[in-house]
C-alpha positions as CSV (number, residue, x, y, z in Angstrom):
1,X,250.3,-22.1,53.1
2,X,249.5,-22.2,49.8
3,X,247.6,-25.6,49.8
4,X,245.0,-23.4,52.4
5,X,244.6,-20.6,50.2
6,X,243.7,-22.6,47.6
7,X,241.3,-24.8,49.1
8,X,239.7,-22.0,50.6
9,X,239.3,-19.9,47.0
10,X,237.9,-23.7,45.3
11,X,235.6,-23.6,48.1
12,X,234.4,-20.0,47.7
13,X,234.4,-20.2,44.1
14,X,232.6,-23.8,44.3
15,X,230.1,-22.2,46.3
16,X,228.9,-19.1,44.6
17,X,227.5,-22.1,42.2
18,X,225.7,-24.2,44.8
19,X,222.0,-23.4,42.9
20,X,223.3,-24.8,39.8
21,X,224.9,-28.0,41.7
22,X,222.1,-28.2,43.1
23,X,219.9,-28.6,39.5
24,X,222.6,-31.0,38.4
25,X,222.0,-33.5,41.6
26,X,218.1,-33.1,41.7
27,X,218.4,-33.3,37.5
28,X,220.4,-36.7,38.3
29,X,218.6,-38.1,41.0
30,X,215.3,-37.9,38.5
31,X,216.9,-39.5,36.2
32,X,219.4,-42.2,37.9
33,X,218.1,-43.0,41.4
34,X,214.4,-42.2,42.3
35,X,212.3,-45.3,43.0
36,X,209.0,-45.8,41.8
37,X,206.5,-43.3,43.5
38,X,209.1,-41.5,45.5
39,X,209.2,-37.6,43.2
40,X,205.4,-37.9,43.8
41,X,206.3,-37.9,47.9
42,X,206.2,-34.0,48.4
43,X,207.0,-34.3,51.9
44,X,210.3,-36.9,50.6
45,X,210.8,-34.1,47.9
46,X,211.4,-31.3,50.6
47,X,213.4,-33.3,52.8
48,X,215.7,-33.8,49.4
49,X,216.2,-30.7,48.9
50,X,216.9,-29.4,52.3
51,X,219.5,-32.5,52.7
52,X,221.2,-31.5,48.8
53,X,221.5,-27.7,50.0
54,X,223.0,-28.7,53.7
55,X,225.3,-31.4,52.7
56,X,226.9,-29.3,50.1
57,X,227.4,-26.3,52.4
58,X,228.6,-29.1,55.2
59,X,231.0,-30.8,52.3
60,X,232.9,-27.3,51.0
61,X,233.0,-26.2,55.2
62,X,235.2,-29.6,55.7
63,X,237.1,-28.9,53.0
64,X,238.3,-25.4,53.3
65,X,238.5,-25.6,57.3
66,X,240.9,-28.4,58.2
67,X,240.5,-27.4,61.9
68,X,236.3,-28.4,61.2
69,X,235.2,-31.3,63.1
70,X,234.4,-34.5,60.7
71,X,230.8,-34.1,60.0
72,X,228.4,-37.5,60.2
73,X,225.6,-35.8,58.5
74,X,223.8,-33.1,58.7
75,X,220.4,-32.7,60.4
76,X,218.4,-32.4,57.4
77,X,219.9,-35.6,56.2
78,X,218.7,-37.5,59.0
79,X,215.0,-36.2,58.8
80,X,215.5,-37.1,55.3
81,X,216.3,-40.9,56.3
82,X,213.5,-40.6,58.8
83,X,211.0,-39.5,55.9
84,X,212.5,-42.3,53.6
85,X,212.2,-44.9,55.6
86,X,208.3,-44.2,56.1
87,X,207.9,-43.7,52.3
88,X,209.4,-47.3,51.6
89,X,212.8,-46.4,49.7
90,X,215.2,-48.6,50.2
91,X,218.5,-48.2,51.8
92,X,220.7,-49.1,48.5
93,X,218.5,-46.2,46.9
94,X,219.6,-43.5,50.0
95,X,223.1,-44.7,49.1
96,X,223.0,-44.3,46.1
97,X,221.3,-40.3,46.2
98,X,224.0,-39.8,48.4
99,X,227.4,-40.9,46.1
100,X,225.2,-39.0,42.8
101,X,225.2,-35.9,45.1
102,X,229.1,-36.5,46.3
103,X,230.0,-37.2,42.4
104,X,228.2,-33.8,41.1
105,X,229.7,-32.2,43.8
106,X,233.4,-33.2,42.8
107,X,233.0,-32.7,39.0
108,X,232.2,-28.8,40.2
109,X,234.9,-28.6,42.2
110,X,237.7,-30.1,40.0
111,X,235.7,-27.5,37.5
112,X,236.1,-24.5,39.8
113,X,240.0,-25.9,40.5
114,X,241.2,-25.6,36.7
115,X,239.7,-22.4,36.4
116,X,240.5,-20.6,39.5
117,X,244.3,-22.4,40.2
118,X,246.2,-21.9,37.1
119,X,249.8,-23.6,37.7
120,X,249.7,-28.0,37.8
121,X,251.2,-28.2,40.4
122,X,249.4,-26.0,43.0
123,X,246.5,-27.1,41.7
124,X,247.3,-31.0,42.0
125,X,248.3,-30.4,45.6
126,X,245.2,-28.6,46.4
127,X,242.8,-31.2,44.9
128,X,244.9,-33.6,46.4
129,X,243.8,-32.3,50.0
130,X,240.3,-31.8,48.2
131,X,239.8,-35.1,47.5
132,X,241.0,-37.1,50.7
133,X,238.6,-34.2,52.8
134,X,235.8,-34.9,51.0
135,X,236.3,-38.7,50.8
136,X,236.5,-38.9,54.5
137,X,233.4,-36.6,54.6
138,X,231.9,-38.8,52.3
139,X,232.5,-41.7,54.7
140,X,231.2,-40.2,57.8
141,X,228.4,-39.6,55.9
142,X,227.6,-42.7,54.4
143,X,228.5,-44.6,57.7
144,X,226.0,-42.0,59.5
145,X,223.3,-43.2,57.0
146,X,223.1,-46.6,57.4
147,X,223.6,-46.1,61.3
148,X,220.3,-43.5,61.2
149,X,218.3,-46.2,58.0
150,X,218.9,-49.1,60.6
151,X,217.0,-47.4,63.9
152,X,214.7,-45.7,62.0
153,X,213.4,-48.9,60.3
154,X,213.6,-50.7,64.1
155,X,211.6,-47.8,65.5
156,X,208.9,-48.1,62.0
157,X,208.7,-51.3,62.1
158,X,207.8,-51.0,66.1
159,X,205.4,-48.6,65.7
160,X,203.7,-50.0,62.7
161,X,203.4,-53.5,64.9
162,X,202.0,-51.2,68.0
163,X,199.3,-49.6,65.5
164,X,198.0,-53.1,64.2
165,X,198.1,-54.2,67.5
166,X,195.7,-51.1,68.6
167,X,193.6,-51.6,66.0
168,X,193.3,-55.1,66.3
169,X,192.7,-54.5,69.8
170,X,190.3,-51.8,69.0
171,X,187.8,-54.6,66.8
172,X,188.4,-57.2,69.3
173,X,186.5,-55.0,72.5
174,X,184.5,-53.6,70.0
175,X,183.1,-57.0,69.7
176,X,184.2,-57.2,66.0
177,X,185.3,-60.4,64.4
178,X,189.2,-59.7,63.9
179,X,192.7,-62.2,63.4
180,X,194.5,-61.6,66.4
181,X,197.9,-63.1,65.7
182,X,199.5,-59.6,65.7
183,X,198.5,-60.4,69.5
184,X,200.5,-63.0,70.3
185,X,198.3,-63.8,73.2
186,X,195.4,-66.8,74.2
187,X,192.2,-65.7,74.5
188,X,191.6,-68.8,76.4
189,X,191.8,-68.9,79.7
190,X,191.7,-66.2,82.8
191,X,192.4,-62.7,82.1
192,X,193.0,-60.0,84.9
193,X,193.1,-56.4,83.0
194,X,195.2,-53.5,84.3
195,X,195.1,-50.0,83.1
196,X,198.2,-47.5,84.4
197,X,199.0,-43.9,83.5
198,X,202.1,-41.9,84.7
199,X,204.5,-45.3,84.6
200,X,205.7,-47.4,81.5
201,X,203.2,-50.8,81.2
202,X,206.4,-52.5,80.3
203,X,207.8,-51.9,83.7
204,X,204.2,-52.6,85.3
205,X,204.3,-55.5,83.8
206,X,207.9,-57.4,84.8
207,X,206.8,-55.8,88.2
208,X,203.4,-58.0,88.6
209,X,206.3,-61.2,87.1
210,X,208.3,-60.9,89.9
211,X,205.2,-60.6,92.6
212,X,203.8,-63.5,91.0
213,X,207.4,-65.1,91.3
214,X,206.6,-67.2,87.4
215,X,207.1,-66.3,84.1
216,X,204.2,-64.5,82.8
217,X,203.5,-63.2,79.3
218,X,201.1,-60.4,79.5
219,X,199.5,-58.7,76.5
220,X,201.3,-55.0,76.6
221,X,199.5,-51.7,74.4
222,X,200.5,-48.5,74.9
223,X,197.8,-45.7,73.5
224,X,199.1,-42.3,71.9
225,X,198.0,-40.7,74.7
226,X,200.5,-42.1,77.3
227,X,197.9,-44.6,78.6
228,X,199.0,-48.5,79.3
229,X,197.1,-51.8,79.0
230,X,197.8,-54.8,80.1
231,X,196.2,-58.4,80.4
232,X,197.7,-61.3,82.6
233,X,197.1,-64.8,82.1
234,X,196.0,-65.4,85.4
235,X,196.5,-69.0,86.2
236,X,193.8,-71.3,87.9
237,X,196.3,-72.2,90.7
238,X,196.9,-68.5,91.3
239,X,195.6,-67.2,94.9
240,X,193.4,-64.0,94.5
241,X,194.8,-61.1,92.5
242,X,194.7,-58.9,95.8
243,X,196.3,-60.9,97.9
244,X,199.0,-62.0,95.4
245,X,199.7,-58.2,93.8
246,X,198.6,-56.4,97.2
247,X,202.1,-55.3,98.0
248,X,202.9,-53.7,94.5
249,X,203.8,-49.9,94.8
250,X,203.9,-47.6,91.7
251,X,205.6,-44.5,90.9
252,X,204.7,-41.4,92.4
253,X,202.2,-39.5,90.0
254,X,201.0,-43.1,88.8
255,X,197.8,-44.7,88.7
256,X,197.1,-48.3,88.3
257,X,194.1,-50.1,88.0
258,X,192.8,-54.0,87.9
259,X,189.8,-55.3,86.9
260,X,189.0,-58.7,88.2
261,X,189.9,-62.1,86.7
262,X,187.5,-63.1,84.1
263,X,187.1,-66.1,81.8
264,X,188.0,-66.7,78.2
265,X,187.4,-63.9,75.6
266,X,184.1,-62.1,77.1
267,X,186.1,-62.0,80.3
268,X,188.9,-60.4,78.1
269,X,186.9,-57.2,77.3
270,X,185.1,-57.7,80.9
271,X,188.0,-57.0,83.1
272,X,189.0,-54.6,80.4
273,X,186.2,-52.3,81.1
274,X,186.2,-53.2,85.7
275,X,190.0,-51.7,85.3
276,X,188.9,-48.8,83.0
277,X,186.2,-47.9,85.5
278,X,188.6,-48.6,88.5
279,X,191.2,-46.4,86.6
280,X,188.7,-43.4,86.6
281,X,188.1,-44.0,90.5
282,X,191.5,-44.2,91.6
283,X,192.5,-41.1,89.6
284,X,189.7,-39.0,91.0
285,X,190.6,-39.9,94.5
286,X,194.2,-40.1,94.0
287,X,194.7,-43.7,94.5
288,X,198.1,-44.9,93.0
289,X,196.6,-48.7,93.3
290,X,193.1,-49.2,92.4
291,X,190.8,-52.4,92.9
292,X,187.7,-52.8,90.5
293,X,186.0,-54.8,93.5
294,X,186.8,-52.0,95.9
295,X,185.5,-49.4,94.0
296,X,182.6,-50.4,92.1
297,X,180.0,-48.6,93.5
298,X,182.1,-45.5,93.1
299,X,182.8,-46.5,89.4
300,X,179.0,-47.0,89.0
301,X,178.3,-43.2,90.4
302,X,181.1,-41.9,87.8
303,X,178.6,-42.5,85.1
304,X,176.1,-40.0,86.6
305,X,178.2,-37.6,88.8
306,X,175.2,-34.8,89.2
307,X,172.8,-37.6,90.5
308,X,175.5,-39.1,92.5
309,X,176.2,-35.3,93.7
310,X,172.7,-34.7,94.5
311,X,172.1,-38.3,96.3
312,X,175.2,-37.4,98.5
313,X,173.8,-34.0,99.5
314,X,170.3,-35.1,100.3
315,X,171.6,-37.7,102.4
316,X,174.0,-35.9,104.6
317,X,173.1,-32.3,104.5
318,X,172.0,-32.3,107.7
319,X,175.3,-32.7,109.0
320,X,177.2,-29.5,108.0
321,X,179.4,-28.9,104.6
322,X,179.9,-32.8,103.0
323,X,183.1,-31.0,101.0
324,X,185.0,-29.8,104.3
325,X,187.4,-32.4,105.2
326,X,187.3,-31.5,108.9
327,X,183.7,-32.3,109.5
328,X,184.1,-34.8,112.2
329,X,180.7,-36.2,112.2
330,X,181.0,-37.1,108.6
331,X,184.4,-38.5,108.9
332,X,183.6,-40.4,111.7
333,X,180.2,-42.3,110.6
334,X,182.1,-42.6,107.2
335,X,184.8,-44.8,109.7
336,X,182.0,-46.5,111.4
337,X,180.2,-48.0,109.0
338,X,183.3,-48.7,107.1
339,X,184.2,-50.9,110.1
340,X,181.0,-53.0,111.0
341,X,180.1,-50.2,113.1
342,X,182.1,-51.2,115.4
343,X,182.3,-47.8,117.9
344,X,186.0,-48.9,119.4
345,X,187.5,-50.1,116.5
346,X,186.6,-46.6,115.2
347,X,187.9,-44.8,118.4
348,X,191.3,-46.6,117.0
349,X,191.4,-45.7,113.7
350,X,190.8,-42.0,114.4
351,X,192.9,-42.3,117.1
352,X,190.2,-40.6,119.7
353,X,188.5,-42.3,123.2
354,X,185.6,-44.1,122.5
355,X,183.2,-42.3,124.3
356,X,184.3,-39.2,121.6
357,X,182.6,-41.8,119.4
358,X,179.9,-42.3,121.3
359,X,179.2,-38.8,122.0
360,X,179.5,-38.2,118.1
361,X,177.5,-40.5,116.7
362,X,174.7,-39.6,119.3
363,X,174.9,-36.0,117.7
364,X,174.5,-37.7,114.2
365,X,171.4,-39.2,115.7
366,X,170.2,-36.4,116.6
367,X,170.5,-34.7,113.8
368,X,168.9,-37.2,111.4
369,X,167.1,-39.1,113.5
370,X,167.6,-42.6,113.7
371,X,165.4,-44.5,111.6
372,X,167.4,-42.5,108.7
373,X,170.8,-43.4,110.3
374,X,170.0,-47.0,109.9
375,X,169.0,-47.0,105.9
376,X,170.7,-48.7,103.4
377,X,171.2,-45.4,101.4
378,X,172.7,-43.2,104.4
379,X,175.5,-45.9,104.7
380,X,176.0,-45.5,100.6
381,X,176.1,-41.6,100.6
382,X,178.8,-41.7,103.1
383,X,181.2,-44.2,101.0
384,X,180.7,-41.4,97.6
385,X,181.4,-38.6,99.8
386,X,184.3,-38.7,99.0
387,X,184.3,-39.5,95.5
388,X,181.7,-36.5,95.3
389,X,183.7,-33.9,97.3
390,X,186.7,-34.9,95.0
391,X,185.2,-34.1,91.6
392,X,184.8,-30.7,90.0
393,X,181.7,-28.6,91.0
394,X,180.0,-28.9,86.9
395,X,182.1,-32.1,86.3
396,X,180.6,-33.5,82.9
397,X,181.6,-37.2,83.9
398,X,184.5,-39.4,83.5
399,X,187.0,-38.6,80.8
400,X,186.4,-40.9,78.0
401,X,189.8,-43.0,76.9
402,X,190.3,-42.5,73.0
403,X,192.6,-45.4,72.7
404,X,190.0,-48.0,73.3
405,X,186.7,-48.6,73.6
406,X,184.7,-49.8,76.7
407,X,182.2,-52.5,75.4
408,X,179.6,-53.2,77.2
409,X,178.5,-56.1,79.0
């Protein structure tokens, strides 16, 4: 019992004099372990302190509580590893902080223990229990460090290589001249561009492998902002994009976009912008899969959505509210001219008798006349109807994507 009493009065005595450990480690790590540059890191400073002030409360906790689980380290160590490992300092030189800390910290306490425990051998058995605590402390602690130095530096050295590879990526659509090793992709060749939000582009990506049925190495960049990019190699014996990656499905909430396949680096930033612009559509309408060839009329309109707006209006006023999804005449031309006009294949599709067709496009007729049914433009309004009605009343346009730029053509 009296090996517990005493640990816990060196503990409480060691620390009513954790401020002046505290001077003696920071006074030791200037002096013995700082690299170059690293006391002029404020934001490495703070995350030294915090760590000296938590591991020593940590250390005398273990000690005086035997019932205390083993601590690995404390979380102000591990933001300090975190910080470290951005400012450059080594792991030899965390190591190294961490035993001057563990040595100041035992020169106190074998202090405290010849002051406070005044018979040998009470005081041998106490530091004896001392000492094996804090050594095991000591080793979690140490074993928790390299553990934490190890990811951290994976996950750095990940994200510095995903920042060079924006930026590089960033010069190259720009149209800048720029090395694109950090790439590790051909320039040459066919490109098809995808742009997906809601999913990881990794997973897109060994998705559109396995519908190809090859190995495929597609370039993969993920933006800050949870956007994903991705160009495919297509190759030349390759069928159509469509009709090879027509059967991909996505998760729900997802968008996914394709450009179309273009040709050596100008068909790089090409089928870069056709997915970006598909990307906008497919979102607006709620498409998980969009097709640049499918929708770039609508991608065109995006870029002025009040003219687009007003186009739609003028053209189809006449027949009722173009927002109100049960207006049957709308739907139905919409149907109609999306099938070759073709009044039974329409009847099918909405699932109604042909002469409900008939009888509705006669009132269309009637209402514009037919010399306007026939123009170009009517047959155009009715395709961004939908694209209109979907937008925001004082929509401002498509959102803009801050991760890369869209050249132009």
């Amino acid at each position: 019992m009296f090996i517990e009493q005493g640990l816990r009065q060196l503990t409480d005595a060691t620390r009513e004099r954790i401020p002046e450990i505290y001077e003696e480690i920071r006074r030791r790590l200037r002096a013995e372990a700082h690299t170059e540059g690293a006391p002029d890191n404020p934001q490495l400073s703070s995350a030294e302190s915090d760590t000296i002030l938590a591991s020593l409360n940590d250390v005398l906790t273990h000690i005086s509580d035997p019932n205390s689980p083993l601590t690995r380290a404390s979380n102000e160590a591990l933001r300090e590893v975190r910080v470290s490992v951005q400012a450059g300092v080594g792991l030899h030189d965390l190591l190294h902080a961490s035993r001057i800390g563990q040595s100041v910290t035992w020169s106190f306490l074998l202090d405290e223990a010849y002051r406070s425990i005044p018979d040998t051998q009470e005081r041998a058995a106490v530091l004896r229990h001392a000492s094996a605590r804090q050594f095991a402390w000591n080793d979690a602690v140490s074993t928790a460090i390299v553990e934490a130095f190890q990811q951290q530096s994976a996950a750095y050295a990940l994200q510095s290589h995903e920042r060079r590879k924006m930026a590089t990526l960033n010069s190259l659509l720009a149209g800048l001249p720029v090395d694109t090793a950090v790439l590790d992709y051909s320039l040459r060749g066919q490109h098809l561009a995808a742009i997906v939000s809601g999913a990881s582009p990794e997973s897109v990506a060994r998705t559109i492998g396995q519908h190809m049925k090859m190995s495929l190495r597609p370039l993969v960049a993920s933006t800050p902002n949870g956007m994903g990019f991705l160009w495919i190699p297509w190759p030349r014996r390759s069928g159509q994009p469509k009709d090879e990656l027509g059967g991909m499905s996505v998760l729900d909430g997802a968008h996914l976009a394709f450009g179309t396949v273009n040709e050596g680096l100008e068909g790089f930033r090409v089928s870069h912008r056709q997915a970006n612009e598909a990307h906008n559509v497919g979102k607006a309408l709620g498409l998980p899969v969009t097709w640049y060839e499918d929708t770039s009329l609508e991608a065109l309109a995006l870029h002025d959505t009040a003219a687009a707006r007003a186009f739609v209006h003028e053209e189809l006023e006449p027949l009722g509210d173009i927002d109100d999804p049960s207006n049957v005449l709308i739907e139905t031309l919409r149907v109609y001219f999306t099938n070759g006009e073709n009044a039974v294949l329409t009847a099918q599709k909405l699932d109604v008798h042909p002469r409900t067709v008939a009888y509705r496009l006669r009132s269309a007729e009637s209402k514009l006349g037919a010399e306007r049914l026939r123009r170009g433009e009517f047959a155009v309004a009715l395709r961004l109807g939908r694209l209109v009605s979907a937008l925001p009343s004082e929509d401002a346009g498509p959102e803009t994507n801050p991760g890369l730029p869209t050249p132009a053509l």
